[in-house]
Structure formats: structure tokens, C-alpha cells
Kinemage of the C-alpha trace (Angstrom):
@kinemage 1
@onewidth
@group {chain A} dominant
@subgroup {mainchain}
@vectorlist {calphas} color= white
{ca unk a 1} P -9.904 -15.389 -39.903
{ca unk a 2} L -8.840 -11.729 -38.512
{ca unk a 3} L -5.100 -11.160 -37.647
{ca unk a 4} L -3.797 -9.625 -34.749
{ca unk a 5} L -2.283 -6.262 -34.948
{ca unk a 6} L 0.963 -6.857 -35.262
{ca unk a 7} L 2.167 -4.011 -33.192
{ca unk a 8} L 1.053 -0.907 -30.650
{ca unk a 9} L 0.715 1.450 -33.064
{ca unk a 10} L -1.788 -0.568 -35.493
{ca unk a 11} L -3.732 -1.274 -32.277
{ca unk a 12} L -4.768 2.204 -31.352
{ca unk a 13} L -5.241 3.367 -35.146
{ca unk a 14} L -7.611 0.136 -35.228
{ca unk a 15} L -9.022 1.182 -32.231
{ca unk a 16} L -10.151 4.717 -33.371
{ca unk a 17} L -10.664 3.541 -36.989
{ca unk a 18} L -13.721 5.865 -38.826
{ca unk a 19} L -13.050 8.796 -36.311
{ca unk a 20} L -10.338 10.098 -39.549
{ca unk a 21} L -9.282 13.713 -39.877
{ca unk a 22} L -5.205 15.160 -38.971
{ca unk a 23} L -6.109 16.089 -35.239
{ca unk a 24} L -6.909 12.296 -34.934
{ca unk a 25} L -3.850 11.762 -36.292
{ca unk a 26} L -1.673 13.699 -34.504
{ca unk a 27} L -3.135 12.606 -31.450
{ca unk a 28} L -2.248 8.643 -32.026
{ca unk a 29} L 1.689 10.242 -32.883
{ca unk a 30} L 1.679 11.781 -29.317
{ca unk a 31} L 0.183 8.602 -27.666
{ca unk a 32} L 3.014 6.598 -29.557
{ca unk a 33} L 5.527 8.577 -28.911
{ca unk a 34} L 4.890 10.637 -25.878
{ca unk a 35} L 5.339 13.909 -27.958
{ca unk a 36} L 4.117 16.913 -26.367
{ca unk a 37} L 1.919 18.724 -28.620
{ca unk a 38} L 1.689 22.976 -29.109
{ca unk a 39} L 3.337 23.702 -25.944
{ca unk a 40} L 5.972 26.783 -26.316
{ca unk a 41} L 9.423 26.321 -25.921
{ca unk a 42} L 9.667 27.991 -22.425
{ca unk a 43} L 6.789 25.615 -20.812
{ca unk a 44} L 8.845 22.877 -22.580
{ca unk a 45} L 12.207 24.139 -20.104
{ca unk a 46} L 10.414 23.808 -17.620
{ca unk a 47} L 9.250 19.975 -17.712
{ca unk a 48} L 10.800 17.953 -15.748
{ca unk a 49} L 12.953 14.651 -16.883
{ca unk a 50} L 10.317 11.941 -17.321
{ca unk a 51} L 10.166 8.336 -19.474
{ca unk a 52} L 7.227 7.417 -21.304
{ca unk a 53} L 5.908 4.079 -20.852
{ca unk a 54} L 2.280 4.105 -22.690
{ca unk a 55} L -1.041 2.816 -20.785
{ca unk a 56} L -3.529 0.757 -23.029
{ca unk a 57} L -6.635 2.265 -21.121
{ca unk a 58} L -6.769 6.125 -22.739
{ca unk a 59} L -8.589 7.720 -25.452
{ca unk a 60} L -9.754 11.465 -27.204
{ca unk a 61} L -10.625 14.051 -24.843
{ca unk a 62} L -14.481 15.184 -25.647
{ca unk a 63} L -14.410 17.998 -28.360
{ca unk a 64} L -13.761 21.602 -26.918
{ca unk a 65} L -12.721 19.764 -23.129
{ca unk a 66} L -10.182 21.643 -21.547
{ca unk a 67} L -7.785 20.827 -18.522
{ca unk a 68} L -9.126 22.985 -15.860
{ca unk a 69} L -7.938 20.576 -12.942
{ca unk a 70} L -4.887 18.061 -11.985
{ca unk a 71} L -5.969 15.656 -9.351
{ca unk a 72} L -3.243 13.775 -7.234
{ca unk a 73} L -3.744 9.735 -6.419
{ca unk a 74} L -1.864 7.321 -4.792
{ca unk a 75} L -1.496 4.085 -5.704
{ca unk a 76} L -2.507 2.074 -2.390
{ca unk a 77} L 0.404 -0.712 -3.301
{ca unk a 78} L 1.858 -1.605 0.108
{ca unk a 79} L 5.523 -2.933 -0.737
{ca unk a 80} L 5.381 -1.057 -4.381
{ca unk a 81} L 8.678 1.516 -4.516
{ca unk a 82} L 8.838 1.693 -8.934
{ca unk a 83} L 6.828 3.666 -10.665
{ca unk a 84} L 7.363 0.944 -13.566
{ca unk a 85} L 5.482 -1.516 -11.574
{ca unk a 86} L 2.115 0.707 -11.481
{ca unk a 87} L 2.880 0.955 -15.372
{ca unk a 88} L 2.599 -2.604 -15.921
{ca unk a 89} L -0.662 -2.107 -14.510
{ca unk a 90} L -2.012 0.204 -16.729
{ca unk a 91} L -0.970 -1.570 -19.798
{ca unk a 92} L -2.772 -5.134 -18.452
{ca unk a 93} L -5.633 -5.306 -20.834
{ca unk a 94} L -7.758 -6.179 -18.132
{ca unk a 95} L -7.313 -3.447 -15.394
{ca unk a 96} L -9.365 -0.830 -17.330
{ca unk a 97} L -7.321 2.080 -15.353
{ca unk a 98} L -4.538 4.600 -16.158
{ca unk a 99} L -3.101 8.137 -15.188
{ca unk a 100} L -0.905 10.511 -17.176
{ca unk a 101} L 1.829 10.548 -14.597
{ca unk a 102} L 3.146 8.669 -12.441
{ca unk a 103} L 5.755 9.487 -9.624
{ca unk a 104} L 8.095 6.732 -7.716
{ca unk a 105} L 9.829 7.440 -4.110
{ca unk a 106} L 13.064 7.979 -5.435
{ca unk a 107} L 11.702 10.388 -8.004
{ca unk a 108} L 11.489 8.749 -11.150
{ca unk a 109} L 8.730 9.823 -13.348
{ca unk a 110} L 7.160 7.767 -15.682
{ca unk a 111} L 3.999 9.659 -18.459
{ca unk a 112} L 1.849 6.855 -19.563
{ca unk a 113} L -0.780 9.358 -21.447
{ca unk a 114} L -0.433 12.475 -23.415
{ca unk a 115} L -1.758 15.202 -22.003
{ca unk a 116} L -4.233 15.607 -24.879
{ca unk a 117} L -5.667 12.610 -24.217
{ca unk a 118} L -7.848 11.321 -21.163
{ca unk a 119} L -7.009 9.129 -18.722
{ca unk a 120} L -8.904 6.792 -16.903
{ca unk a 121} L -8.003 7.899 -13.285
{ca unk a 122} L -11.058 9.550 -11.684
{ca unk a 123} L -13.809 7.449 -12.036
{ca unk a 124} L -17.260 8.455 -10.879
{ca unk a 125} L -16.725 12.172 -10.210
{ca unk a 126} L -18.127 15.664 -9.766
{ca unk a 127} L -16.990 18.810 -8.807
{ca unk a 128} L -18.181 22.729 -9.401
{ca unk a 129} L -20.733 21.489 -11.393
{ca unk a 130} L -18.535 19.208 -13.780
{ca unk a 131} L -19.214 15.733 -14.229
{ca unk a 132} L -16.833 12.995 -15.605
{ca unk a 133} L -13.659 14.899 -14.109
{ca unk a 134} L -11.338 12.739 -16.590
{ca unk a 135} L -12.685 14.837 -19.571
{ca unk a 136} L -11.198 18.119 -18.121
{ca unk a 137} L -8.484 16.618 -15.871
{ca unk a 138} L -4.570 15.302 -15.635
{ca unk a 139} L -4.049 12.617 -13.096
{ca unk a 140} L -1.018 12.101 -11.219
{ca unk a 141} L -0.096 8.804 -9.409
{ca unk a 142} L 2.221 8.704 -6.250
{ca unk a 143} L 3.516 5.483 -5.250
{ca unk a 144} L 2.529 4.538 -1.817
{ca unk a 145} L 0.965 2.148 0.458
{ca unk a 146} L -1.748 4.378 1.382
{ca unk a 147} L -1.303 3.295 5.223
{ca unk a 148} L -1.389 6.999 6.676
{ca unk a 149} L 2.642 6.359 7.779
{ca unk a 150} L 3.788 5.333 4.417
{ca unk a 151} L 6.033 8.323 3.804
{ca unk a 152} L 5.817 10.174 0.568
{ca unk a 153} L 9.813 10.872 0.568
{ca unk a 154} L 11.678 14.342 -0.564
{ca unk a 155} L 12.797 12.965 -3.960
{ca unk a 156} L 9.038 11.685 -5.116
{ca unk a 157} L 7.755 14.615 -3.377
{ca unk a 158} L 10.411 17.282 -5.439
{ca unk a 159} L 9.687 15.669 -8.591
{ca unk a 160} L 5.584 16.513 -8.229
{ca unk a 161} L 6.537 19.916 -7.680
{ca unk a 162} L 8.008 20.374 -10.196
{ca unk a 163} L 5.766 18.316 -12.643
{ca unk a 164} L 3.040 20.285 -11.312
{ca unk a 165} L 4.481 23.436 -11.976
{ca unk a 166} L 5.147 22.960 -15.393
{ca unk a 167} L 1.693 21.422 -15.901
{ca unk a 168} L 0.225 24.669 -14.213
{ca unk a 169} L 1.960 26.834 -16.134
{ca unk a 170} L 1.287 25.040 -19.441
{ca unk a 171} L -2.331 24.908 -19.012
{ca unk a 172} L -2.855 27.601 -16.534
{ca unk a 173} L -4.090 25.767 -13.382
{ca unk a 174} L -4.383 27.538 -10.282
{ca unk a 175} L -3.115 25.900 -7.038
{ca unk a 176} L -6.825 25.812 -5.881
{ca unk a 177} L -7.721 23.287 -8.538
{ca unk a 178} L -4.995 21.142 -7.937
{ca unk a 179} L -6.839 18.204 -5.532
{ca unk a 180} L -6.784 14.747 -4.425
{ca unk a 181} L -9.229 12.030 -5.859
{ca unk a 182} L -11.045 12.266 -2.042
{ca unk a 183} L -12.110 15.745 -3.380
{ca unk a 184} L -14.014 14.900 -6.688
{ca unk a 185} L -15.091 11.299 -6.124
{ca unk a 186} L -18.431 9.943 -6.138
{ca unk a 187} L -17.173 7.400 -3.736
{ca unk a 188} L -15.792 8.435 -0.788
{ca unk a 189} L -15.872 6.133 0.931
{ca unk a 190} L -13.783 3.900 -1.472
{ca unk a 191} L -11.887 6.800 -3.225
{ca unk a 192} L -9.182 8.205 0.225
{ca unk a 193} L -6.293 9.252 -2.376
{ca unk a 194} L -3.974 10.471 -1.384
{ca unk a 195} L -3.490 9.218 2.216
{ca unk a 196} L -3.661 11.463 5.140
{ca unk a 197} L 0.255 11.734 5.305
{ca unk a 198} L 0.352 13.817 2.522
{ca unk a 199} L 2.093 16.990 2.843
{ca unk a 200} L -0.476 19.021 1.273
{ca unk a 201} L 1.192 22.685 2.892
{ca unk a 202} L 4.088 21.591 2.119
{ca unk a 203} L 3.656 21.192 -1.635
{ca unk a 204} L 1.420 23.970 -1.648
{ca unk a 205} L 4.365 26.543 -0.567
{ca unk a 206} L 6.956 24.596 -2.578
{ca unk a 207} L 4.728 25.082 -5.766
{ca unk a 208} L 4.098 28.421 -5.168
{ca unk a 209} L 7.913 29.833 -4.787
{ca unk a 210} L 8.265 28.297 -7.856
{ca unk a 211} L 5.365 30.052 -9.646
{ca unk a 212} L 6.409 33.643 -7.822
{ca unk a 213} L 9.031 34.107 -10.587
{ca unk a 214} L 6.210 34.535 -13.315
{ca unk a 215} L 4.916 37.826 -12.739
{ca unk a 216} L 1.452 39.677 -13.526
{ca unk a 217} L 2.322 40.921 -16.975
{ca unk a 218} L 1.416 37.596 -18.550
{ca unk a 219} L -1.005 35.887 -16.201
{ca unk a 220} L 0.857 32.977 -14.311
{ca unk a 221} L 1.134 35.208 -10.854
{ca unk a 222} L -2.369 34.067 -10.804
{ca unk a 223} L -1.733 30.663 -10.649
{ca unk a 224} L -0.586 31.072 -6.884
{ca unk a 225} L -3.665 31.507 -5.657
């Protein structure tokens, strides 16, 4: 008779077992322990406070993938305020669904997948000739109802800008590839994240006064655009 594994960490290594090889390994240490892997110590200063709370539903990014996109969600969860709830979700066994981020309204923070690893947040998706948008993609769940008049308010809405800054910076995203899931689903119909209430401008010239300070000399004034 087979055991269980007896704990989380035996349960991914089964779960990629005969894949072998260090980068392997250091990938299951940064899905165990949230560890953020070859990022500089100024990107590090500026990422913001966050808790990690690991999905179930993630695995290896294809060979040579690179992030070249962060898409936003929301959660569609009328009467939903934690982000810990929506966590929960992503580590039922059963709901085959997970983001790397996710964002209450009063600001809390939660990263359920390591940024070297893919998420299962965009589902049937193309965009600029890119299929499978999770393979080259961080997703980033807001808590809301979804309504249209749920509000999205300042202290959820301050912590995404400054997540996404830091994730811009670190893997040198401009603001014109930072989207909602409307934007790169297959089903659009279905697929309305996030709802119309969302500030987009807002954000948009929030993020950028925060980018201004990195100038031309190394690259990041071009993230503004």
C-alpha cells in the first residue's frame, strides 16, 4: 500500500519526481519557502511587505519563458474582504486555479507562487501572438465582488502600486503590458476581470511617478511608457 506524503514539501518533490537537476531544486526551495530567487538587492528594497501562503495549483515555467506581462484579476467574491480567504481557494485540491499575488481591501498582500514559477490564472489566452499567457505572465488577484460599484479602496489599491512597481522594475515590464484578464482571454465573454470600476488612470499615473525616479542611464525610464 502507498503512503501519503507526510508533508508539503514531499508533495511537490513527488510531484516533479524524474525532472532532477539543481534549477529543479531550487525552484521547489522558493515554492516552499517563498524565497525570491536572483533578484538584486535594490529590486529587493523595493518589494513591498507581503506573507506567503503557498497555492497547490503551480508548476515550472516552460524552458527559456520569460515574464513579459502582469495581468490584473479580480476575484468576483461578493462579501469576500481577506485576501486569506481567496488563498484557501487556491490550495483546495479541487479548484485547479491560482495567482502569484493576491491583494485584500485593506491592503494586505498575500504571494501564493514564486515568481519563477507559473500560475494558473489566465486560462485560455492570447495576445501579440503569444499563446498560453501563464507561461510568460504574473497574475495578480484583487479582492472584489466584481459588481461594477464594488469599490477597489485606497489601501488595496496603494499596495498594487507598489507591488507592481517592484515587479516592473524586477523584470522590466512596461506599463503597456500590464492588463486585465478581459485583455488576453479567449473568453470574453466569461473572463470581465477586473470590473469596470477599476481605476485604470489612476494606477497608471500612480505607477508611473513612482518609476520617474529611475532614469535613462539604466533602462527603467522606459518602463513608463
Amino acid at each position: 500500500m502507498s503512503r501519503e506524503p507526510s508533508s508539503e514539501g514531499e508533495r511537490v518533490r513527488l510531484r516533479f519526481r524524474g525532472m532532477g537537476g539543481l534549477g529543479l531544486a531550487l525552484l521547489v526551495e522558493a515554492f516552499l519557502s517563498g524565497k525570491v530567487l536572483g533578484a538584486s538587492t535594490e529590486t529587493l528594497s523595493l518589494r513591498p511587505p507581503m506573507r506567503w501562503v503557498p497555492a497547490w495549483h503551480a508548476d515550472p515555467r516552460p524552458a527559456g519563458s520569460r515574464i513579459r506581462y502582469l495581468i490584473l484579476h479580480d476575484t468576483e467574491t461578493p462579501g469576500v474582504s481577506e485576501a486569506r480567504v481567496i488563498a484557501r481557494h487556491f490550495r483546495n485540491p479541487d479548484s485547479a486555479v491560482s495567482a502569484h499575488f493576491i491583494i485584500g481591501k485593506r491592503g494586505e498582500i498575500l504571494q501564493c507562487v514564486p515568481e519563477e514559477w507559473r500560475a494558473w490564472h489566465a486560462g485560455e489566452s492570447y495576445l501579440d501572438g503569444f499563446d498560453h499567457l501563464n507561461d510568460i505572465s504574473l497574475g495578480i488577484e484583487l479582492v472584489n465582488a466584481q459588481t461594477g460599484h464594488d469599490p477597489f479602496p485606497s489601501a488595496q489599491l496603494r499596495s498594487l502600486e507598489a507591488l507592481l512597481v517592484y515587479l516592473m522594475v524586477r523584470h522590466e515590464v512596461p506599463w503597456s503590458r500590464v492588463l486585465g484578464h478581459r485583455q488576453v482571454t479567449l473568453k470574453p465573454d466569461m473572463k470581465r476581470d477586473p470590473a469596470d470600476n477599476f481605476p485604470w488612470a489612476l494606477i497608471g499615473t500612480a505607477v508611473r511617478d513612482q518609476l520617474a525616479r529611475f532614469e535613462a542611464p539604466d533602462g527603467r525610464a522606459a518602463l513608463t511608457r
